[in-house]
Legacy VTK file of the C-alpha trace (Angstrom):
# vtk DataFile Version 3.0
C-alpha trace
ASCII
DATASET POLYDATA
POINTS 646 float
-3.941 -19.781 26.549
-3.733 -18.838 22.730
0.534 -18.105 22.511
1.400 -14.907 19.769
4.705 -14.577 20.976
6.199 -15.675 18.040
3.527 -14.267 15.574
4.111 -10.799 17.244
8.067 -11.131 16.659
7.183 -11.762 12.935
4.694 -8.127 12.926
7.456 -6.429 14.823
10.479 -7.528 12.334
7.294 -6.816 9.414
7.009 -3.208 10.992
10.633 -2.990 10.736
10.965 -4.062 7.030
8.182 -1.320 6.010
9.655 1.601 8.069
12.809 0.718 6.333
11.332 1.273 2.920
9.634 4.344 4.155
12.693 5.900 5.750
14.370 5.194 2.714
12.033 6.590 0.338
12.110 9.762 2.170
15.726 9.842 2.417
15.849 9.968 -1.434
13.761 12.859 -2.085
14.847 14.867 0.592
17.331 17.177 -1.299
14.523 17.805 -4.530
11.533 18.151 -2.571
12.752 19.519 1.022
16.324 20.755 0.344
17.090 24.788 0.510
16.546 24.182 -3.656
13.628 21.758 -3.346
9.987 22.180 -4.041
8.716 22.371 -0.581
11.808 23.377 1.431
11.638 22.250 5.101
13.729 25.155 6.577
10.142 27.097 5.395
8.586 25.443 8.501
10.845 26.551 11.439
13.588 29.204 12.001
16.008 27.899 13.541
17.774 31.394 14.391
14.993 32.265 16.774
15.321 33.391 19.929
12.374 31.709 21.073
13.019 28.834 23.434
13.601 25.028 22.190
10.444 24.236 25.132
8.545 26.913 22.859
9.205 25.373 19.568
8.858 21.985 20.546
5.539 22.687 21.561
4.436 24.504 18.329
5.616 22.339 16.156
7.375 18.437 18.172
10.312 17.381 15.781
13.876 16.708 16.129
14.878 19.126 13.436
15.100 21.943 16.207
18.158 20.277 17.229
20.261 21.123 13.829
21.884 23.859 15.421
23.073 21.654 18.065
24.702 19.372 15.491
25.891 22.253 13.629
24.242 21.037 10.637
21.123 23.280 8.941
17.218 22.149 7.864
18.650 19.819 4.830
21.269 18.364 6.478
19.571 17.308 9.820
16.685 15.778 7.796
19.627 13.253 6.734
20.612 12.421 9.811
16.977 11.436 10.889
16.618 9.851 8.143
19.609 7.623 8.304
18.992 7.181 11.754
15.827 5.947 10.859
17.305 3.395 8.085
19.811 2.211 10.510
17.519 1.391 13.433
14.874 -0.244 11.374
18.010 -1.846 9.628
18.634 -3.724 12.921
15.456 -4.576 14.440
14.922 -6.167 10.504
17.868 -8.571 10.697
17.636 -9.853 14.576
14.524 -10.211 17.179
16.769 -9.076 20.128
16.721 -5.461 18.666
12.689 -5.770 18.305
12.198 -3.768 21.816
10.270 -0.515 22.767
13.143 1.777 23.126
13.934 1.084 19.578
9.496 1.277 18.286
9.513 5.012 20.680
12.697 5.827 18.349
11.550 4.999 15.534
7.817 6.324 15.694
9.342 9.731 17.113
12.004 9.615 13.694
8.936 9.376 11.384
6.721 11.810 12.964
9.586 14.572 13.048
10.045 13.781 9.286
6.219 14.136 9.054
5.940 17.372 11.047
7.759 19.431 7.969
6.694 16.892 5.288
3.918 19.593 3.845
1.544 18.193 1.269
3.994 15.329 0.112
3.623 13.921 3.683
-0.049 14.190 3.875
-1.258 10.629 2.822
-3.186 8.104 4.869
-0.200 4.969 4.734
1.907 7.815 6.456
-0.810 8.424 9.058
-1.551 4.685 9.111
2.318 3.982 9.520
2.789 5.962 12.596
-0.547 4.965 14.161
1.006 1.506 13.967
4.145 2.462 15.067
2.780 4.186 18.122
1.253 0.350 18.589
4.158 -1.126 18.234
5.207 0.730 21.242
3.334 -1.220 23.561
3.083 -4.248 21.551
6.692 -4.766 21.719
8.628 -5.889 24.637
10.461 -3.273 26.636
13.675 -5.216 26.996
14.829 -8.557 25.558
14.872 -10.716 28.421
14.518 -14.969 28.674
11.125 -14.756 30.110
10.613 -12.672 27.070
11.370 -15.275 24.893
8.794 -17.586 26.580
5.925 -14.929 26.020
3.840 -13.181 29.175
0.248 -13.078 29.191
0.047 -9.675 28.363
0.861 -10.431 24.895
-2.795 -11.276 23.637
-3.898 -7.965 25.080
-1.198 -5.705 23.551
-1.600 -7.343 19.852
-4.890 -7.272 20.016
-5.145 -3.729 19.305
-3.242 -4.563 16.181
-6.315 -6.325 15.233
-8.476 -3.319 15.973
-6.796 -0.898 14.025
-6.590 -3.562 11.047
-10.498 -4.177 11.441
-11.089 -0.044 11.749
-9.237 0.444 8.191
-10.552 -2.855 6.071
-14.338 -1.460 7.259
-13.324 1.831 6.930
-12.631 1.735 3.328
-15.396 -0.288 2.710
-17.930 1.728 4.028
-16.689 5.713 2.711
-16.798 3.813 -0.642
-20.635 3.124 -0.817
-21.423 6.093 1.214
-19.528 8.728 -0.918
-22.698 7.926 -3.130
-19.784 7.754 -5.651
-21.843 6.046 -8.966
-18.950 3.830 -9.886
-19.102 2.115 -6.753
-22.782 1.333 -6.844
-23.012 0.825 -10.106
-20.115 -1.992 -9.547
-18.187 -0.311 -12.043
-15.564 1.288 -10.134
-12.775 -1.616 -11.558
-13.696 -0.779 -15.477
-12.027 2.209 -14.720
-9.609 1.742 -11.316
-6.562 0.182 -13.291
-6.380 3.126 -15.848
-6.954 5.913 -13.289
-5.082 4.928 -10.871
-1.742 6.623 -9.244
0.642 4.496 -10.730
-0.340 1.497 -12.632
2.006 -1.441 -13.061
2.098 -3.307 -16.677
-0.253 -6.067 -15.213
-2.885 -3.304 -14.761
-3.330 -2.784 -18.787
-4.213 -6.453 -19.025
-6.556 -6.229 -15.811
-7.637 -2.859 -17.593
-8.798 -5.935 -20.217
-10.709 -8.405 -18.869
-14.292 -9.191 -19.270
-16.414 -6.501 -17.843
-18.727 -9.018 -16.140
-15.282 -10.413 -14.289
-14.286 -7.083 -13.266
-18.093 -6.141 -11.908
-17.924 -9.560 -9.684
-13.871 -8.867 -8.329
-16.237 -5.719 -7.364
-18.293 -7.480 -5.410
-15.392 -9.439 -3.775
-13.798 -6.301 -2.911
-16.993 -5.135 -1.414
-17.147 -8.185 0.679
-13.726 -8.144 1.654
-13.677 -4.765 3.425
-17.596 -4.865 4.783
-18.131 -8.466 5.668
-14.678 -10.425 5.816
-13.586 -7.249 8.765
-15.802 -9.106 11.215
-14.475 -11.838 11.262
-10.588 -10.975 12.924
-12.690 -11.258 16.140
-14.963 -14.507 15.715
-13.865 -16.540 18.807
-12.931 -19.426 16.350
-9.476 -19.750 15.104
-10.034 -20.942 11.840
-12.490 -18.102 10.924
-9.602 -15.631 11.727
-7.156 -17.402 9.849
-9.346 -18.009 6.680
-10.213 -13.900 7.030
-6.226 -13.562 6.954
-5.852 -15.307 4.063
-8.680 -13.649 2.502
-7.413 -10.503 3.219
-3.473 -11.653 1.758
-5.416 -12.665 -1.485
-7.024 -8.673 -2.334
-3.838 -7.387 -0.770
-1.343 -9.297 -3.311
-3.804 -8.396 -6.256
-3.655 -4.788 -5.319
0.524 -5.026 -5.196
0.448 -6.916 -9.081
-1.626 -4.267 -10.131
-0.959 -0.920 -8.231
2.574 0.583 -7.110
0.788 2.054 -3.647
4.360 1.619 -2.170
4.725 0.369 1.456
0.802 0.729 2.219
-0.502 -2.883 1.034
2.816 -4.375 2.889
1.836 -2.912 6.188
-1.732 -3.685 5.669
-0.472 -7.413 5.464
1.836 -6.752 8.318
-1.444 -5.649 10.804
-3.525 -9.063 9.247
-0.716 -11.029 10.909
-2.733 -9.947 14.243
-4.993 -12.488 13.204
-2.964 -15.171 13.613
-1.292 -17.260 16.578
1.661 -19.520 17.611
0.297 -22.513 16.398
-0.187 -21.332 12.370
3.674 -21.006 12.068
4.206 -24.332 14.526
1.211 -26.818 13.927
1.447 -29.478 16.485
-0.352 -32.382 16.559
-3.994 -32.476 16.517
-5.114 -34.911 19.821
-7.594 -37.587 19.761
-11.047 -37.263 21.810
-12.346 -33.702 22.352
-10.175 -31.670 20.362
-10.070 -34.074 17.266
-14.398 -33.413 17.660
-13.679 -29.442 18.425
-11.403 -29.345 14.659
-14.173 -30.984 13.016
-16.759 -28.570 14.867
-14.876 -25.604 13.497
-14.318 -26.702 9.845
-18.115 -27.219 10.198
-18.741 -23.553 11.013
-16.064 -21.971 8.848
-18.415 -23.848 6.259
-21.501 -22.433 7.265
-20.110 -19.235 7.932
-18.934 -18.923 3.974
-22.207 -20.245 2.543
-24.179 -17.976 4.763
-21.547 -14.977 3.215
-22.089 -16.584 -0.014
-25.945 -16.773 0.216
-25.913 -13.148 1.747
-23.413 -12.175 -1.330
-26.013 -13.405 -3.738
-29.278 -12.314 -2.272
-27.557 -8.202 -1.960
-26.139 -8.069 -5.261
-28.407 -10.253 -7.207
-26.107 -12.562 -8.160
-27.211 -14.866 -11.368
-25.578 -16.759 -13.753
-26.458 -15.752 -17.469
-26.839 -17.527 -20.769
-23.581 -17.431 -21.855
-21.996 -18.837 -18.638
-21.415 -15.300 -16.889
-22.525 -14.212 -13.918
-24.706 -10.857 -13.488
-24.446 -8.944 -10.555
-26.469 -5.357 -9.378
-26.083 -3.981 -5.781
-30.065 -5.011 -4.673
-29.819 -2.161 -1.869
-30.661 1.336 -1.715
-28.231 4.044 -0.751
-30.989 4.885 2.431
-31.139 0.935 3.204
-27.890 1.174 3.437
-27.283 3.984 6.059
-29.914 2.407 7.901
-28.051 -0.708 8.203
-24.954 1.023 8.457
-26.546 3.132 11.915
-27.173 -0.492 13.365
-23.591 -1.793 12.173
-21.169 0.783 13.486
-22.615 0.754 17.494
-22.969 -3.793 17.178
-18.662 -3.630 15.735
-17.481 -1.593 18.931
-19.504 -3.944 21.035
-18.530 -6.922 18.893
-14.749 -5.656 20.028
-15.051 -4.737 23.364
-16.623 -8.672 24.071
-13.476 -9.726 22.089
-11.157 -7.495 24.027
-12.845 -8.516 27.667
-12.522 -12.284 26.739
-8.871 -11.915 25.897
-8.302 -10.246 28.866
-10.183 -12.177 31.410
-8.243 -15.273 29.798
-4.569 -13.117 30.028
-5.533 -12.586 33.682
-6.529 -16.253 34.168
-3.250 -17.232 33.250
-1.490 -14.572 35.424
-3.296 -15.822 38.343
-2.989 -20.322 37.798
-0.101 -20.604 35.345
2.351 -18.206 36.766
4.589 -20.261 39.654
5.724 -18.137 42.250
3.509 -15.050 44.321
5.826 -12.614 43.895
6.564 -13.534 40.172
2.166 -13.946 40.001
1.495 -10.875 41.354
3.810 -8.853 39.567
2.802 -10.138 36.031
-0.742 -9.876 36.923
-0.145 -6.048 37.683
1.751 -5.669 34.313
-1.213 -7.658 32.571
-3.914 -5.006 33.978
-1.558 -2.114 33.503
-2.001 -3.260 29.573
-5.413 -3.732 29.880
-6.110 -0.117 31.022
-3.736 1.507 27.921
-5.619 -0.929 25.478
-8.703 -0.269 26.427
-7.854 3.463 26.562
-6.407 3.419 22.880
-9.986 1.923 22.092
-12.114 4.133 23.657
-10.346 6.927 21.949
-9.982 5.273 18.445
-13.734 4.836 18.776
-13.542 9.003 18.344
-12.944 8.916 15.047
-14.571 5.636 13.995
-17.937 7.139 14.896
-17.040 9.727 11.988
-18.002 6.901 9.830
-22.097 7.358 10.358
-23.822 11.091 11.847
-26.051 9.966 14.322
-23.362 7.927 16.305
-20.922 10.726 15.611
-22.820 12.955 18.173
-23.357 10.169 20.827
-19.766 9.759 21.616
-19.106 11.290 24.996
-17.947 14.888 25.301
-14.615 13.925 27.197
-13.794 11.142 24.583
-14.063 14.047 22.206
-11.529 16.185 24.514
-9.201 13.742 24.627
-8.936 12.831 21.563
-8.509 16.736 20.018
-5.685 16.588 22.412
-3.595 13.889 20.774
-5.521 14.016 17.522
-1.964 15.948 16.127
0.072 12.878 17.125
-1.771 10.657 15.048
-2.013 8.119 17.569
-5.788 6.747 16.175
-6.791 8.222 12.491
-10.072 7.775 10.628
-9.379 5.910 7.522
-11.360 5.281 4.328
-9.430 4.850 0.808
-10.727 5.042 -2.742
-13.696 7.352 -1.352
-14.910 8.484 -4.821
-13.437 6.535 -8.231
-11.699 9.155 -10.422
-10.916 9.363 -14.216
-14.659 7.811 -15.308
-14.245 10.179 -18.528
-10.689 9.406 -19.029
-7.490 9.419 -16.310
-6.061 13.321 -15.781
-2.811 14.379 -16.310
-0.515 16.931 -16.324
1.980 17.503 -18.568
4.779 20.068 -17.966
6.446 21.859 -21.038
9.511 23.817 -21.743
10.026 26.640 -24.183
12.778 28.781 -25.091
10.118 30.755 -26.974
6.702 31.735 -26.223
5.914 30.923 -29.526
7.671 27.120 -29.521
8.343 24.773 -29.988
7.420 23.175 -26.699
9.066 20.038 -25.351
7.701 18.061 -22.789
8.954 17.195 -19.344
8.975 13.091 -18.723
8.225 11.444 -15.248
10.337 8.377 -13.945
7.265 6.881 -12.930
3.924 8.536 -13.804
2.423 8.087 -17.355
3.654 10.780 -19.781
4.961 9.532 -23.381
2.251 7.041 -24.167
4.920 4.648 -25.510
5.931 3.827 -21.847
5.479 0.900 -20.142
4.936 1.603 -16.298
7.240 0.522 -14.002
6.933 -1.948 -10.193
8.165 0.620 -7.851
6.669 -0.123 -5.001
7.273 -0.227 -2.037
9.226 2.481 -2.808
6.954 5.936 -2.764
8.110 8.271 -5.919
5.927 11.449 -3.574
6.181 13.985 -6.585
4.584 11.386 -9.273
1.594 10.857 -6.575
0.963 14.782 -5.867
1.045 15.208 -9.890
-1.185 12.619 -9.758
-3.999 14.637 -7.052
-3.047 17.853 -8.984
-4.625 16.261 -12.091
-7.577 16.119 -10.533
-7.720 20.345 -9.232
-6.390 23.200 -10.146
-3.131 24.856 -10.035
-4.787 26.946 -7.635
-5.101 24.411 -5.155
-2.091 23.101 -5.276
0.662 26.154 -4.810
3.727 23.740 -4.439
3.588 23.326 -8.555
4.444 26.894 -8.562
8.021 26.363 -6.977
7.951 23.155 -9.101
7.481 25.204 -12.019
10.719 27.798 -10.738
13.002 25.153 -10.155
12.778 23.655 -13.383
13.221 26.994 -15.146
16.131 27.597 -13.095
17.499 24.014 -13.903
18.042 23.138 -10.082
19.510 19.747 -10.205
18.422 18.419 -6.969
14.405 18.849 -8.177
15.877 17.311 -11.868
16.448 14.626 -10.336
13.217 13.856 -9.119
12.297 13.328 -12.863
13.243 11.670 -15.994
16.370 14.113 -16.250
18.129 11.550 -18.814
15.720 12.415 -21.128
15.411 16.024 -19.778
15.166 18.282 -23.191
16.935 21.118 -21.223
19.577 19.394 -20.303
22.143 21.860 -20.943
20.196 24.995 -20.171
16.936 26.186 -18.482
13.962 26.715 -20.686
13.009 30.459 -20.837
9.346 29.368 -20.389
6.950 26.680 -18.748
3.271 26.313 -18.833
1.285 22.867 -18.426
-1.463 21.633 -19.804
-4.206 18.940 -19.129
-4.756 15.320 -20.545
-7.177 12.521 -20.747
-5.170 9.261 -20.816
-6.823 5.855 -21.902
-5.254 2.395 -22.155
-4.879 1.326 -25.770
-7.177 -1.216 -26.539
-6.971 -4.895 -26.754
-6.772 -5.645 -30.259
-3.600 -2.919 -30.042
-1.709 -5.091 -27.858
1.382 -6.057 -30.076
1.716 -2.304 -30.603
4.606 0.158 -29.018
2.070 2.587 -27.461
-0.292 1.589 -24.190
-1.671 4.695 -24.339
-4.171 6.630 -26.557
-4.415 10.515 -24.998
-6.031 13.723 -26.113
-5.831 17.217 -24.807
-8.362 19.060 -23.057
-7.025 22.228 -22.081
-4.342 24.836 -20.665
-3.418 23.763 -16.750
-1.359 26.990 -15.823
-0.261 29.755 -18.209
3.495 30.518 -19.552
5.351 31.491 -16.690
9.206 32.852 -16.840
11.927 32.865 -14.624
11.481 36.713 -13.537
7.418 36.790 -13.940
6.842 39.019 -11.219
3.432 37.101 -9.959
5.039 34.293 -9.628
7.911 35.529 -7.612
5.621 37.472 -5.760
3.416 34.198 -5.082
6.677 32.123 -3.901
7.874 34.947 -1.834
4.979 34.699 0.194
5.482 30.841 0.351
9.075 31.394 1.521
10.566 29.603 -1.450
12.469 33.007 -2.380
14.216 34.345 0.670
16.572 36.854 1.325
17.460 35.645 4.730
21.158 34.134 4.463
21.140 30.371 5.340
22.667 29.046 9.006
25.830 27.599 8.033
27.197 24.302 8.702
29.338 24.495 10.746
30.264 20.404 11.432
32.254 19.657 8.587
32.996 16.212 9.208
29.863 15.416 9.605
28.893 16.920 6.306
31.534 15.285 4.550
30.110 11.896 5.572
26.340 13.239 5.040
27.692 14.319 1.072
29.562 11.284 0.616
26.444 9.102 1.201
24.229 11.557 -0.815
26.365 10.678 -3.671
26.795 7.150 -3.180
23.163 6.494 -3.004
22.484 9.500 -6.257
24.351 6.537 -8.314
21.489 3.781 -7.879
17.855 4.049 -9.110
15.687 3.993 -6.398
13.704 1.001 -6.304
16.667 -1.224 -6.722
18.041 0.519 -4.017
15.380 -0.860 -1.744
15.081 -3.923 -2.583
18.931 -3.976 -2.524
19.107 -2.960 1.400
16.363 -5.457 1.530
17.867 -8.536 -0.206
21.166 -7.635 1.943
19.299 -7.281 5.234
17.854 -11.248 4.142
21.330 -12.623 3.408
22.852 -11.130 7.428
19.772 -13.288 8.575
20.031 -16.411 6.657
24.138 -16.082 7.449
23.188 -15.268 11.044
20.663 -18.769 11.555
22.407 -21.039 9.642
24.452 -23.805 12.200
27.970 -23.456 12.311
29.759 -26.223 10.951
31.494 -28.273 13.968
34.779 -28.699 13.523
36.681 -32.274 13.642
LINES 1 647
646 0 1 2 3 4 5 6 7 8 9 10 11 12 13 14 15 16 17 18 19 20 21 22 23 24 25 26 27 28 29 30 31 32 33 34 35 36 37 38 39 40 41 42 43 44 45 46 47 48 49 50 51 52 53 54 55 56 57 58 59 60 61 62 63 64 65 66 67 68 69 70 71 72 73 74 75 76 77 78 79 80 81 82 83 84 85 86 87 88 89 90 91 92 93 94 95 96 97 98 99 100 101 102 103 104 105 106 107 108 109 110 111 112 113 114 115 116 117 118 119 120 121 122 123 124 125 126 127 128 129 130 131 132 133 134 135 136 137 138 139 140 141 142 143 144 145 146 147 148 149 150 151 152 153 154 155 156 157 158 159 160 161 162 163 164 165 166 167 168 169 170 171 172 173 174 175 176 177 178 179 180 181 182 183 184 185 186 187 188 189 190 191 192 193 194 195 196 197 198 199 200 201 202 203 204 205 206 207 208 209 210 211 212 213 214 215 216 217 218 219 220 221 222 223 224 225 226 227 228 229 230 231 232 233 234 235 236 237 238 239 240 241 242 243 244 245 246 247 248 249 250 251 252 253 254 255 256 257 258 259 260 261 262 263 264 265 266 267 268 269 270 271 272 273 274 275 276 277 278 279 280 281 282 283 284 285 286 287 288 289 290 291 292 293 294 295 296 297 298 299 300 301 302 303 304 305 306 307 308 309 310 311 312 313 314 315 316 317 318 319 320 321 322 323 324 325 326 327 328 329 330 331 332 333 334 335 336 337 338 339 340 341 342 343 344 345 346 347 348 349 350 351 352 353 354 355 356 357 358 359 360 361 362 363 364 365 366 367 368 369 370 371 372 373 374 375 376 377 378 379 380 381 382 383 384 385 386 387 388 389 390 391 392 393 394 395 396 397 398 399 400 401 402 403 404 405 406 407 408 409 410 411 412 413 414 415 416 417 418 419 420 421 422 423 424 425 426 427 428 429 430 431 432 433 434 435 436 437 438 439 440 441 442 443 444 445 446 447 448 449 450 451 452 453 454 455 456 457 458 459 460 461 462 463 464 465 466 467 468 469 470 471 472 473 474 475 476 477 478 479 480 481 482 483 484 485 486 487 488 489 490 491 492 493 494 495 496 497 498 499 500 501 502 503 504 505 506 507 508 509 510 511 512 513 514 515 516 517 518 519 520 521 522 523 524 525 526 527 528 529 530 531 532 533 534 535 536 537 538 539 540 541 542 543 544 545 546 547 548 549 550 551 552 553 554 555 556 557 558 559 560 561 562 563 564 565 566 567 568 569 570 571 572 573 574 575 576 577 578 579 580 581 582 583 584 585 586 587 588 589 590 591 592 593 594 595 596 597 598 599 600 601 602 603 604 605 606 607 608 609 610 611 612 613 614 615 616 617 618 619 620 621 622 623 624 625 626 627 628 629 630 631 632 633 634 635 636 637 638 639 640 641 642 643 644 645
């Protein structure tokens, strides 16, 4: 029996770690984007001076900001105490296994997804989606109590972690697949990467030099990414251990590139986190190997882990004619047709879900094996065998309804998936349990990377003075930052405004009446130490539309990394009393006349305010990485042996 009891414990104290960093990310923002002076204010999504019964409202919209009036405490102020309650539970099961239990995965998962239910727009991104989907997993995967016979593993374990692996398979092949058939030209012209590191969200400084590298190199790292999400996938369920683990570190390798290069905050960590499904007991304690049989079965499956490569290899240079050149380079051209490959992609999707359910039936019939001969005792047998089937049935009914959205990924096997999968999954589709994935779809900024640049007036006639970012790129002498995992959720909407209209994105008009109103709590969302209002509110704000390119090589010693050039008005010059525009917000709810609930539960708001401040003081990112570091020295206090004493 393959043992993942300890490998489990290391996904479950990973899963911890990232909903720290998420929890605390949202706790940050909370007052500038969903405060009563925010952007997006979350007492917009619920009244809680209804008369309509908590039952009611629970079922319109599940989240445990109903229960602010219970606390005493309004919208803003219960958001904190999820949030906290959040940071603090993840906090513990973080620093020690024993807190690592269901009770504490259901708390967690239902934290996030109340936090999610009035996130809006700034919530509405596929790590969130992807986080609680895993958190939902965790659920099961984790044990529901932290007993001894915990601590030697159960046989149930394979079963629950290996929907881990499914999920992790569904996203790698996922994203691999929307990318080539988006039809997106980039992509199958292997050219997406030329432009990736400059168009991207929010670059890191390693991104201008990757920006820089020969074209040829950036066409092939292409390829490799093309591999790693279409080909690589299949492997997490090849019945040989050494396959998995070299698909692990395979996956690791594009995963750690992505962090150098991109701040996409917690998502690449969890992504790593779900690849740990793909390893066992015996990776983090090798014992040793034993003569005879299994000293013949190593060499056996070194031997196929090498034919399995040079057949990926061969396959990687027949499909995308791969050649060396003249000048010791190496050409490569997709040698596939977008119809050859929906053909081949109609053939792929239906052979995967097979490929898992023979995965999934072998790991069970072995977890039920080992119920039945290794278990001592027939009470003790018979009891974990029950538990092992009861998993079995919730696995397999997670699959069956993950295969829902999965089938999205090609038409003709989205209308051969039963009618009563369908059914069932519309009726927890809005709990995110299973989610269709698929990043990097289409590659945007091929003319130049968008942006959208936010000026201030006192006249309409100027000057205008420019708004700055903490994060996104703005004055072209700025370096950008490593913020990750932290999520700065403003700088990434700016970001997908870029690439629309004002019109389609209705939360830059409160954006836009906050900063001519000065509100502090949405100031501090940007670069207010270099606000150029600092002491007033502008009179006026319009924004306009950039193209932003990386400076070029030869202009590396220089101050600037940026070259831009305007294209064109974004929204017009609004004021503070420009009657569309209050018009537009009342609508949205941002202007109200309705007085706000009062809080009532002023101790608990003096503690709430206290903590607001303390953590206002510390830049954001260091503030992770601080709880973080602090959460690493409690454990390395916590194992090391206490000295005996003479």
């Amino acid at each position: 029996m393959v043992q993942v009891r300890y490998t489990r414990n290391v996904f479950l104290r990973g899963l911890c770690t990232i909903y720290l960093f998420a929890f605390l990310s949202y706790y940050i923002q909370i007052p500038g984007l969903y405060g009563n002076n925010g952007i997006l204010p979350a007492k917009t999504q619920m009244d809680l001076q209804s008369r309509v019964p908590l039952s009611q409202k629970l079922m319109q919209k599940p989240t445990f900001v109903w229960f602010a009036s219970f606390l005493g405490l309004n919208v803003e102020y219960m958001l904190d105490v999820l949030a906290l309650l959040g940071i603090i539970l993840s906090f513990l099961g973080f620093i020690s296994q024993k807190y690592c239990v269901a009770p504490l995965f259901l708390a967690l998962w239902s934290l996030y997804y109340s936090l999610y239910q009035v996130g809006q727009t700034f919530m509405w991104f596929q790590w969130d989606a992807l986080l609680l989907e895993t958190g939902f997993l965790c659920i099961i995967v984790a044990p529901f109590w932290y007993t001894q016979q915990v601590k030697a593993g159960t046989p149930s374990d394979s079963i629950r972690f290996w929907a881990v692996r499914w999920l992790c398979f569904r996203l790698m092949f996922s994203s691999g697949v929307v990318k080539l058939t988006s039809g997106c030209p980039t992509w199958w012209n292997l050219e997406a990467l030329n432009v990736h590191f400059e168009s991207q969200c929010i670059p890191t400084p390693l991104a201008w030099y990757a920006h820089h590298l020969p074209t040829w190199f950036l066409r092939l790292f292409t390829v490799h990414a093309n591999i790693s999400e279409l080909v690589i996938p299949f492997l997490f369920f090849s019945p040989i251990r050494k396959l998995r683990i070299s698909a692990f570190y395979w996956q690791l390798f594009l995963m750690v590139n992505i962090i150098a290069t991109g701040n996409y905050n917690f998502f690449n960590l969890l992504t790593i986190c779900l690849s740990i499904s793909l390893l066992d007991d015996q990776f983090f304690y090798k014992g040793r190997t034993k003569a005879g049989s299994s000293k013949i079965f190593n060499y056996l499956s070194i031997l196929a882990c090498i034919v399995v490569y040079l057949a990926i290899l061969y396959g990687t240079h027949i499909y995308y004619n791969m050649k060396f050149a003249e000048n010791w380079t190496i050409e490569t051209k997709i040698g596939f047709t977008q119809k050859q490959f929906d053909e081949i992609l109609g053939k792929v999707i239906p052979i995967s879900i097979y490929i898992a359910m023979v995965s999934l039936g072998f790991t069970v019939a072995d977890a039920i094996t080992n119920s039945v001969l290794n278990i001592k005792g027939v009470q003790k047998k018979v009891s974990t065998t029950l538990v092992t089937i009861m998993y079995t049935v919730l696995v397999g009914s997670i699959f069956a309804i993950s295969v829902v959205p999965y089938a999205t990924l090609h038409p003709s096997h989205n209308q051969t998936v039963p009618m009563q999968l369908k059914k069932l999954h519309a009726k927890v589709d809005q709990l995110h349990l299973v989610n269709s994935y698929g990043l990097f779809r289409r590659m945007t900024g091929v003319g130049g990377r968008p942006e959208v640049i936010i000026e201030g007036s006192n006249s309409v006639d100027g000057p205008w003075k420019e708004y700055e970012f903490l994060y996104k790129p703005g004055n072209v002498n700025n370096s950008m930052p490593f913020v990750a995992p932290y999520q700065p959720r403003l700088d990434w909407q700016m970001w997908f405004a870029s690439l629309g209209t004002y019109h389609q994105n209705p939360w830059l008009m409160s954006f836009a009446y906050r900063l001519l109103n000065g509100q502090k709590e949405v100031l501090a969302l940007i670069n207010n130490s270099k606000n150029p209002f600092r002491n007033s509110q502008p009179k006026y704000v319009k924004a306009s539309l950039y193209h932003y390119h990386y400076t070029p090589w030869s202009q590396r010693n220089s101050q600037a990394w940026w070259t831009r050039e305007k294209v064109g008005e974004y929204f017009p010059v609004f004021s503070r009393d420009h009657p569309p525009l209050l018009e537009y917000l009342a609508k949205m709810k941002i202007i109200q006349d309705k007085p706000e609930p009062k809080v009532v539960n002023e101790p608990l708001k003096v503690v709430l305010d206290f903590l607001r401040e303390a953590v206002t003081k510390i830049e954001a990112s260091l503030l992770l990485w601080g709880v973080f570091t602090a959460g690493c020295a409690i454990i390395m206090t916590a194992s090391s042996p206490t000295p005996k004493k003479k």
